[in-house]
N, CA, C and O atoms as a MOPAC input file, in Angstrom:
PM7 MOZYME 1SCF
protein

 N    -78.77000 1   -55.30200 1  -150.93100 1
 C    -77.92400 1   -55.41400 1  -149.73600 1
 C    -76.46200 1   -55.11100 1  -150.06600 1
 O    -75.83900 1   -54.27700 1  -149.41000 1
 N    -75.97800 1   -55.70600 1  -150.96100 1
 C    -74.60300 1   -55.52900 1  -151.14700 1
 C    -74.38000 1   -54.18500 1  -152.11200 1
 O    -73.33500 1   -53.54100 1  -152.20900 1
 N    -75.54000 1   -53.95600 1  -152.74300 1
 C    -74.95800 1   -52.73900 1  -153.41200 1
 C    -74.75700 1   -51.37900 1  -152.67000 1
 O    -73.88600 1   -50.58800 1  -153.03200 1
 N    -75.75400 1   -51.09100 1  -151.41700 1
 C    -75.07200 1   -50.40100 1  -150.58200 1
 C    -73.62000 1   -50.13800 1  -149.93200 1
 O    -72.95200 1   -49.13000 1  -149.70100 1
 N    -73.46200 1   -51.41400 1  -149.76100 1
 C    -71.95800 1   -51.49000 1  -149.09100 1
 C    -71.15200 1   -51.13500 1  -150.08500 1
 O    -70.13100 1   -50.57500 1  -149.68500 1
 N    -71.24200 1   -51.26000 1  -151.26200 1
 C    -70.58800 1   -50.67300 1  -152.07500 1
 C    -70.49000 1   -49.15000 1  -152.34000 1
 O    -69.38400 1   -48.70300 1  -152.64400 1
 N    -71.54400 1   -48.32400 1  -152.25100 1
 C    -71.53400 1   -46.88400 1  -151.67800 1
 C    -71.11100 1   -46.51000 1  -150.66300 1
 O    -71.84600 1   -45.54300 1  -150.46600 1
 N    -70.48200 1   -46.55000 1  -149.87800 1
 C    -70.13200 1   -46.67300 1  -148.31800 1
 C    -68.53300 1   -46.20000 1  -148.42900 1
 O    -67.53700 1   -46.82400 1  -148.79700 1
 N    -68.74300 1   -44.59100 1  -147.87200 1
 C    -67.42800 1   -44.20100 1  -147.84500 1
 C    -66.50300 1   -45.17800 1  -147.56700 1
 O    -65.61000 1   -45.46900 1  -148.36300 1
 N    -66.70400 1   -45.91000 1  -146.09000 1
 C    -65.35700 1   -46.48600 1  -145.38400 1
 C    -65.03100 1   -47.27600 1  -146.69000 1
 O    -64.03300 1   -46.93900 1  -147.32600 1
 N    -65.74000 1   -48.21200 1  -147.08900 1
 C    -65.62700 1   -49.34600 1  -147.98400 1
 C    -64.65900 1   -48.51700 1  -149.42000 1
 O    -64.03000 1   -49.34700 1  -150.07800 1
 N    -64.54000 1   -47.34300 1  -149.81100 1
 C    -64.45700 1   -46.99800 1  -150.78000 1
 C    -62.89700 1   -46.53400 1  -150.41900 1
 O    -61.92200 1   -46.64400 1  -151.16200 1
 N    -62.93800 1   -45.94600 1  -148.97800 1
 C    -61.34100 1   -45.76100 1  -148.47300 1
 C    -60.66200 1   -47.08500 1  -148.42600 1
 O    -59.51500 1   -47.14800 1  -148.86800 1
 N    -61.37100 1   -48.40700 1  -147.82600 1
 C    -60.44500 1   -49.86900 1  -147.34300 1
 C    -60.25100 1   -49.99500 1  -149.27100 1
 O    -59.34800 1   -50.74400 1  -149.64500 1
 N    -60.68000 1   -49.62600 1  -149.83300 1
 C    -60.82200 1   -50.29600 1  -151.38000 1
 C    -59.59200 1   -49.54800 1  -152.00800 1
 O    -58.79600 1   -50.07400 1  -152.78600 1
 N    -59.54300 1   -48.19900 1  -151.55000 1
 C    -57.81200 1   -47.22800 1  -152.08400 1
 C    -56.99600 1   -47.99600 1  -150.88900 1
 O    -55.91600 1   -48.14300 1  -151.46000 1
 N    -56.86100 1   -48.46200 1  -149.85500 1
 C    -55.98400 1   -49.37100 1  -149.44000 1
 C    -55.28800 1   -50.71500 1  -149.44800 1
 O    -54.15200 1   -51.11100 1  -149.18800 1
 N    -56.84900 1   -51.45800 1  -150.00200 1
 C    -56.53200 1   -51.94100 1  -150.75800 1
 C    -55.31000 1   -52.23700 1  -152.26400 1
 O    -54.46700 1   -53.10000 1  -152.51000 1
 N    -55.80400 1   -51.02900 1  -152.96500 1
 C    -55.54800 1   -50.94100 1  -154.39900 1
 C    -54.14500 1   -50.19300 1  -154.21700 1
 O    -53.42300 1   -49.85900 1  -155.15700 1
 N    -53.86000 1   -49.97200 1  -152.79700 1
 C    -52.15200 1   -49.54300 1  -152.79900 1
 C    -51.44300 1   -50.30200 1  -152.29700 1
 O    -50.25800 1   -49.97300 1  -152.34400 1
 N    -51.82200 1   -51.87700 1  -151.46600 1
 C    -51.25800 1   -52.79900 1  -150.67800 1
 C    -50.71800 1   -53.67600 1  -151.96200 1
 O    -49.53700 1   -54.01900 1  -152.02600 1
 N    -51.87000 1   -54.07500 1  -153.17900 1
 C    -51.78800 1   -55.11700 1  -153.68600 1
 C    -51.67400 1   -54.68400 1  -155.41800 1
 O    -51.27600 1   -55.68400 1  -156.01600 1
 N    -51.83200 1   -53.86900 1  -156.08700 1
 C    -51.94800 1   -52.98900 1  -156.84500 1
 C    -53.32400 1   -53.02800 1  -157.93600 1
 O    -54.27700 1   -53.74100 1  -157.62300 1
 N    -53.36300 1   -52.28300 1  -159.12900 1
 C    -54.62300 1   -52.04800 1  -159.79000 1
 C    -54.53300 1   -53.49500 1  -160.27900 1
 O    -55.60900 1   -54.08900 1  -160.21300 1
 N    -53.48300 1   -54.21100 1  -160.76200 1
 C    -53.84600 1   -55.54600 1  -161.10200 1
 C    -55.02600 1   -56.51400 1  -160.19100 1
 O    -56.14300 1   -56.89600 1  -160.54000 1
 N    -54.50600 1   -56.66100 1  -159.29300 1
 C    -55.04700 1   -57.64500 1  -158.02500 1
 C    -56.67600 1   -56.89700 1  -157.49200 1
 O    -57.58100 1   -57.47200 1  -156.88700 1
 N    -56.62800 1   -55.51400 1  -157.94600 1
 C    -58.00900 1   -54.90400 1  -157.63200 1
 C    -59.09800 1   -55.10200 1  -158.65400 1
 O    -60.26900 1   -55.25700 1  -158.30800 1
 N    -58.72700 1   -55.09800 1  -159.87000 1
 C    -59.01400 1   -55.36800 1  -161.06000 1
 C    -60.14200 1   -56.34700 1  -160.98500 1
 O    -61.36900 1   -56.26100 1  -160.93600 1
 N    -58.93700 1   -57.65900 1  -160.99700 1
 C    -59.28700 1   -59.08300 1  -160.24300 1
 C    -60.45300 1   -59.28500 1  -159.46400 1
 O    -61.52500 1   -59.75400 1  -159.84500 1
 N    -60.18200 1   -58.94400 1  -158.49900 1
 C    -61.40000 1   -58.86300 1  -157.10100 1
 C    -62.63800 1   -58.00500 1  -157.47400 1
 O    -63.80200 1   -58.18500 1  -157.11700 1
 N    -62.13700 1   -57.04900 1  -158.25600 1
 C    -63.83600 1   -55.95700 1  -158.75900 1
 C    -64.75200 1   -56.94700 1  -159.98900 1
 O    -65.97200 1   -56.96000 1  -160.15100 1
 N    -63.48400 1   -57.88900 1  -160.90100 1
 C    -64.55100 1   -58.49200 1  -161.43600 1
 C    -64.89200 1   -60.19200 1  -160.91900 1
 O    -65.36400 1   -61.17500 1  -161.49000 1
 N    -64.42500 1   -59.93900 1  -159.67800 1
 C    -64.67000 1   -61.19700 1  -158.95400 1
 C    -65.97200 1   -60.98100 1  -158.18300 1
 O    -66.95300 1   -61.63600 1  -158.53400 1
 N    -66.05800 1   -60.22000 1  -157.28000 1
 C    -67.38300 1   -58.91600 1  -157.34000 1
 C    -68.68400 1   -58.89600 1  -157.94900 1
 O    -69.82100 1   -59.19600 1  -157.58500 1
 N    -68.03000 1   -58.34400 1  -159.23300 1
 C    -69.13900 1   -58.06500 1  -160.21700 1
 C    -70.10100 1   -59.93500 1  -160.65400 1
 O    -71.28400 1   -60.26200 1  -160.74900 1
 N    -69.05000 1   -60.52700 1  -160.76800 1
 C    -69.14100 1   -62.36600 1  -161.78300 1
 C    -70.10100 1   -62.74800 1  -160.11400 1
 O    -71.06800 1   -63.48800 1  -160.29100 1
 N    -69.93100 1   -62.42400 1  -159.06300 1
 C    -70.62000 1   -62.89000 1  -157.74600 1
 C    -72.23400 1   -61.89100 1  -157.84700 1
 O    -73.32100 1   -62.38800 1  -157.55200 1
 N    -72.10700 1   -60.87100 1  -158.18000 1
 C    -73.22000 1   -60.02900 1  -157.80300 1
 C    -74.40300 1   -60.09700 1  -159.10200 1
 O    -75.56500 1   -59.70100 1  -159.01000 1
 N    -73.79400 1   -60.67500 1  -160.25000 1
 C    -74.62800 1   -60.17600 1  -161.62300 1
 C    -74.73400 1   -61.12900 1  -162.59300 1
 O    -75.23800 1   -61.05200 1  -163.71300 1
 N    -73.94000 1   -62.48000 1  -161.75800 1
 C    -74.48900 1   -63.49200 1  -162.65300 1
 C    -75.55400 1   -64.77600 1  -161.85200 1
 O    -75.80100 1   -65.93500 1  -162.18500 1
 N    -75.88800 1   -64.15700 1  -160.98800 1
 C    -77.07800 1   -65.37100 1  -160.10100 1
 C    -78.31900 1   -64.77600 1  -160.16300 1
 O    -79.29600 1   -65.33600 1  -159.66600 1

């Protein structure tokens, strides 16, 4: 389920808007906040 949404143009554009609002630090963050949610349960 969620790994789709992760392929998902829009999601991949809000994610470069992201990563220009808040910068690669704070994206960083959240991708392995992400990952620690999706790959350790």
């Amino acid at each position: 389920m969620m790994t789709v949404f992760f392929y998902d143009a829009d999601v991949t554009k809000a994610w470069c808007c992201i990563s220009n609002k808040y910068g690669s630090v704070s994206l960083l963050m959240i991708g392995w906040l992400m990952y620690i949610e999706l790959y350790t349960k």
